[in-house]
N, C-alpha and C positions, 0 to 999 in steps of 0.2 A: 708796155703791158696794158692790157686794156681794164676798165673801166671795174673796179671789183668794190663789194660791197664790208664794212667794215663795220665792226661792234664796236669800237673804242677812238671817239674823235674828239681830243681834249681841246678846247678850245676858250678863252677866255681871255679878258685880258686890257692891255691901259700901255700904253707908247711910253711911259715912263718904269718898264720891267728892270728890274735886279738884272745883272748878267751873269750869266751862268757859270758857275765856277767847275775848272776841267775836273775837280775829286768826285762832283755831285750835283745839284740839279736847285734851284728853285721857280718859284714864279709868284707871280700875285696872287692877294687871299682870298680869290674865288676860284683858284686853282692847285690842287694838292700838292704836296710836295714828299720827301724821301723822306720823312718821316711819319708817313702815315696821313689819314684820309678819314674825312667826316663821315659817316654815316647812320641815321636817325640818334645821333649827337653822340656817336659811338666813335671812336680814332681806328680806325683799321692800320695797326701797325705790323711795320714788318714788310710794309708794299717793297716792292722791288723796284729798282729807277726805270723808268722807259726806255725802249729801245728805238723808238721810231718817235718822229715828230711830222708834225700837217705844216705844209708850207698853204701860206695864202697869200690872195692881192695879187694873182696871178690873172696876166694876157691869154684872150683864147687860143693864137697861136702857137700859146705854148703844149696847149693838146690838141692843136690840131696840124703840126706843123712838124715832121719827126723830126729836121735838122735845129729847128726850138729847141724840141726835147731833148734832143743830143750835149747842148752848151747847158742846159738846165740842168741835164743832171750829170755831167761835170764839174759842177761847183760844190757837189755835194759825195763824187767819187775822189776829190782832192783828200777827203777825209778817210773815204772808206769806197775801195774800191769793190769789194764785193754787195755795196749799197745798192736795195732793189727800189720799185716805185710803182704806186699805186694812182691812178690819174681819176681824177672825181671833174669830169667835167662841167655839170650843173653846180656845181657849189664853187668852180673855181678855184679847188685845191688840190694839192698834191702830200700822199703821204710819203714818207722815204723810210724805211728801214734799215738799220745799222746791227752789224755784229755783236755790238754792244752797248751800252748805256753810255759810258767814258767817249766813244764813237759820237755817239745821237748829242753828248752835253757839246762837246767840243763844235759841231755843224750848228747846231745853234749859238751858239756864241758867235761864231763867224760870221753867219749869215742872217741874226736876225737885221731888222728893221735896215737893209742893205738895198739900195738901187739894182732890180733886174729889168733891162726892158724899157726904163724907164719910171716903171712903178718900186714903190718902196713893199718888197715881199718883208714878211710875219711868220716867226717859224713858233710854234708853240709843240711842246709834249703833247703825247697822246696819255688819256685818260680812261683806265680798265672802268667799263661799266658794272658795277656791285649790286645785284638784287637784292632786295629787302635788307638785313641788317646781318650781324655777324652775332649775335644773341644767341644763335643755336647753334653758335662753333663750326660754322661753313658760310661760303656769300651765296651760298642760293636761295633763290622767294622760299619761304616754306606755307606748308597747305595750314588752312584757317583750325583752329581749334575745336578739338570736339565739343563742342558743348552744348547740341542737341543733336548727337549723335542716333540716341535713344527713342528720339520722335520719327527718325526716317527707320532704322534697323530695329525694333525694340528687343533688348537684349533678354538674358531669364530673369531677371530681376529687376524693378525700375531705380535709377539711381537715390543715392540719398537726399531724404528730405522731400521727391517727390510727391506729390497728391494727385488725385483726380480731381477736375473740376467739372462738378454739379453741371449741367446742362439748364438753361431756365425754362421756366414753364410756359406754352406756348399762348400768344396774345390772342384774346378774345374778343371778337369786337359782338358785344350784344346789340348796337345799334343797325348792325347789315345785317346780323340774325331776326329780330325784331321785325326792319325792314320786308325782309321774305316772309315771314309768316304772316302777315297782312294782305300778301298776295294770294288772294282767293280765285281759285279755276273756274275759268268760262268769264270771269268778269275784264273790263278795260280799265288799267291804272294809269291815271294822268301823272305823269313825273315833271314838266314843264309844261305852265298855261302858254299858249301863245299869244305873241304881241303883232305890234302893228307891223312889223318890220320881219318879222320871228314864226316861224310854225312850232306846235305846239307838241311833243314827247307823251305818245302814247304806247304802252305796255299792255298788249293783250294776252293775258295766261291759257 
């Protein structure tokens, strides 16, 4: 399958991981587990176990090479043979998708931190991305609060507590007023004598 783009790629993690028990799922505690998930210090409970996990630590001839990919993802149809696969060649990973959760815990247990190739492959869960917070009883961003709504649309009334603010009164400089009134017509006003180095600023009205 070629190259497809994914919103949820859990990945984290320390060579010394929990192994995965066939009832249920864990991982280290930079990565969420089946009992729910942080979010702005909120537990989103209730999350559902994953179905799919990222393999990583992966050869490039494993995506570029179909008879690779053939033995590769055999070690993961032992489990589940309707198991699909997503190939992320810049990144080196592969995602696999399982019928089930029970599927997905059990290929990782097998297959983590396991010699393929040579190199020692990493299978971790995949990880739902969550917008914003769960505070308005759904995971999506929600829009910023009205709270000067009234200054873009003004509605028929201004809200409470509103005022108007006074406008200041505008600055006067009677020194440039001054200035111009000295300037009398037909005459030449010197604004800068000149020096030795310098010519001198003449104003003729």
């Amino acid at each position: 399958m070629d190259d497809m783009l994914i919103e949820d790629i859990g990945m984290g993690t320390t060579n010394g991981e929990e192994e995965v028990e066939a009832a249920g799922y864990s991982q280290d505690p930079d990565m969420q587990t089946s009992t729910g998930e942080e979010v702005d210090g909120e537990a989103a409970v209730n999350q559902e176990p994953p179905t799919s996990i990222i393999v990583t630590n992966l050869l490039a001839q494993t995506f570029d090479e179909p008879e690779e990919r053939a033995i590769f993802q055999s070690l993961f149809h032992d489990v589940d043979e309707t198991a699909t696969f997503q190939y992320f060649k810049s990144f080196k990973r592969v995602r696999v998708n399982f019928a089930s959760a029970a599927q997905a815990a059990a290929a990782r247990n097998k297959l983590h931190l396991t010699e393929f190739r040579g190199e020692i492959i990493k299978c971790y869960f995949t990880q739902p991305i969550i917008l914003g917070s769960n505070r308005e009883g759904g995971p999506h961003l929600q829009p910023p609060k009205r709270e000067k709504q009234f200054l873009i649309s003004p509605p028929a009334s201004p809200p409470v507590g509103w005022e108007p603010i006074e406008e200041a009164e505008p600055l006067v400089n009677y020194d440039l007023i001054a200035a111009v009134a000295n300037l009398a017509p037909g005459e030449a006003h010197e604004l800068h004598p000149p020096t030795e180095d310098k010519p001198g600023i003449i104003v003729r009205v």
